[in-house]
C-alpha positions in Angstrom: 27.9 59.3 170.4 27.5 59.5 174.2 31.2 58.5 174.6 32.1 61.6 172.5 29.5 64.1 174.5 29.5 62.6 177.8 32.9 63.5 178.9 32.8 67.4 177.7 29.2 67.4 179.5 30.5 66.0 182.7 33.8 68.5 182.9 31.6 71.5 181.2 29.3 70.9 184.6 31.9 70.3 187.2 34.0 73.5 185.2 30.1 75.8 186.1 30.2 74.3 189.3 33.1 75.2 190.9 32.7 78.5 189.5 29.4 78.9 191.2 31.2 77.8 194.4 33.8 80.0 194.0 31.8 83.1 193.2 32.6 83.8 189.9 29.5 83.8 188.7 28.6 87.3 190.6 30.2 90.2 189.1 31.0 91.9 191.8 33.8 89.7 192.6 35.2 90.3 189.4 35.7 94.1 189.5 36.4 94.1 193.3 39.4 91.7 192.6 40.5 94.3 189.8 40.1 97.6 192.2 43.2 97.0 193.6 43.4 100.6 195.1 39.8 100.7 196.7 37.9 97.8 198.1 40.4 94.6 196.9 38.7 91.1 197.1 41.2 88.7 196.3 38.6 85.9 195.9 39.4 85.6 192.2 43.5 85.2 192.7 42.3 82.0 194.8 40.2 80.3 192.2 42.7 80.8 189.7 45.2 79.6 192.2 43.5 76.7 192.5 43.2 76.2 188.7 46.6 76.3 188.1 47.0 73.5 191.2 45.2 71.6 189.3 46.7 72.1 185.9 49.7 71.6 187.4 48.8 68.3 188.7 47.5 67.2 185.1 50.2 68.3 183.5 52.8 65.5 185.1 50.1 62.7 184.2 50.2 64.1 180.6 54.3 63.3 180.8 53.2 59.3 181.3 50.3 59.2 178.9 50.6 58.2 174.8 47.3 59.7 174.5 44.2 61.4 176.0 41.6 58.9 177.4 38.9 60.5 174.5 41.0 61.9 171.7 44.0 60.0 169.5 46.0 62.8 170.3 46.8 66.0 172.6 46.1 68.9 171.4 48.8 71.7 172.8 49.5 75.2 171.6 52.8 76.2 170.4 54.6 79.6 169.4 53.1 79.9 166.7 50.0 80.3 167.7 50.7 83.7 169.0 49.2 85.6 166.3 48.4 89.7 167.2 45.3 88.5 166.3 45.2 86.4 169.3 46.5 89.0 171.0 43.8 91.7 170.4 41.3 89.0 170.9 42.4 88.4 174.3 42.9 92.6 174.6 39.7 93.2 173.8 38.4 89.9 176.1 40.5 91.3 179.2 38.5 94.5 178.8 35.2 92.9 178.6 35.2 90.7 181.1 36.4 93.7 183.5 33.9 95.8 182.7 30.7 93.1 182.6 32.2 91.5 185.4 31.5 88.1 183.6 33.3 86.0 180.8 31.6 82.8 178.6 31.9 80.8 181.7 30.5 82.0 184.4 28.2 84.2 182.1 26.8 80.6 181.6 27.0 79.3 184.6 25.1 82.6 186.0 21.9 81.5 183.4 21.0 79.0 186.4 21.7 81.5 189.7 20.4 85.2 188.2 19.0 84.2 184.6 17.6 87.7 184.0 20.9 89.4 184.2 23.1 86.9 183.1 20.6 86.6 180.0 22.1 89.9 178.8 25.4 89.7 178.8 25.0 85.6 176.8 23.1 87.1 174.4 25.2 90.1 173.8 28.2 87.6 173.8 26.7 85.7 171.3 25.6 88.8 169.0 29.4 89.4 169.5 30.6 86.0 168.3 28.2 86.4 165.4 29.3 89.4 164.2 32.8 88.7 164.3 32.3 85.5 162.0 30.0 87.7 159.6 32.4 90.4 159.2 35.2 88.3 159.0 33.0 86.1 156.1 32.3 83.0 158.0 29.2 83.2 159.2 
């Protein structure tokens, strides 16, 4: 049991911390990286830059591996999981996450630093999450 919740604990942590770090976790960063024609913070197009350093990174040891350290096998997305449903899904998440300022991450992650605020946007994103999987007869 603690092999299987140990290591999406640990990366779940270091994944809220170096949000934290990076500021992510304040809104305000968020939108000012998206007002491009007023008061620009390019704070965000660093984190992710450094995201995709390290994915990149990951990716070659992936080449020499048979298999993930915790799983039997990888699991990678292919064509065909481009579905428009995926595709108004991430729309509609694009949208959201410019106008809160936050997305499930750092909305998280924010529960430690500004609780009270952050507290609003989890719970709505949960409501959300809810109500998609009760109108869609999952729930």
């Amino acid at each position: 049991m603690m092999r299987r919740l140990l290591p999406p604990l640990l990366s779940g942590s270091l994944f809220g911390a170096g949000l934290a770090l990076g500021g992510m976790t304040d809104p305000a960063r968020v939108r000012g990286f998206l007002d491009i024609f007023g008061d620009w913070d390019p704070t965000l197009a660093f984190v992710m830059g450094g995201a995709v350093i390290v994915m990149a990174i990951a990716w070659r040891f992936r080449e020499h591996m048979a298999h993930p350290l915790f799983a039997e096998k990888f699991s990678l997305p292919d064509r065909s999981d481009l579905t428009g449903r995926l595709i108004g899904g991430s729309a509609l998440f694009g949208v959201g996450w410019g106008i809160a300022g936050l997305c499930p991450g750092p909305g998280i992650a924010a529960l430690v630093i500004e609780p009270a605020s952050a507290a609003i946007f989890v719970v709505s994103m949960l409501a959300g999450m809810f109500l998609v999987r009760l109108v869609e007869g999952s729930a």
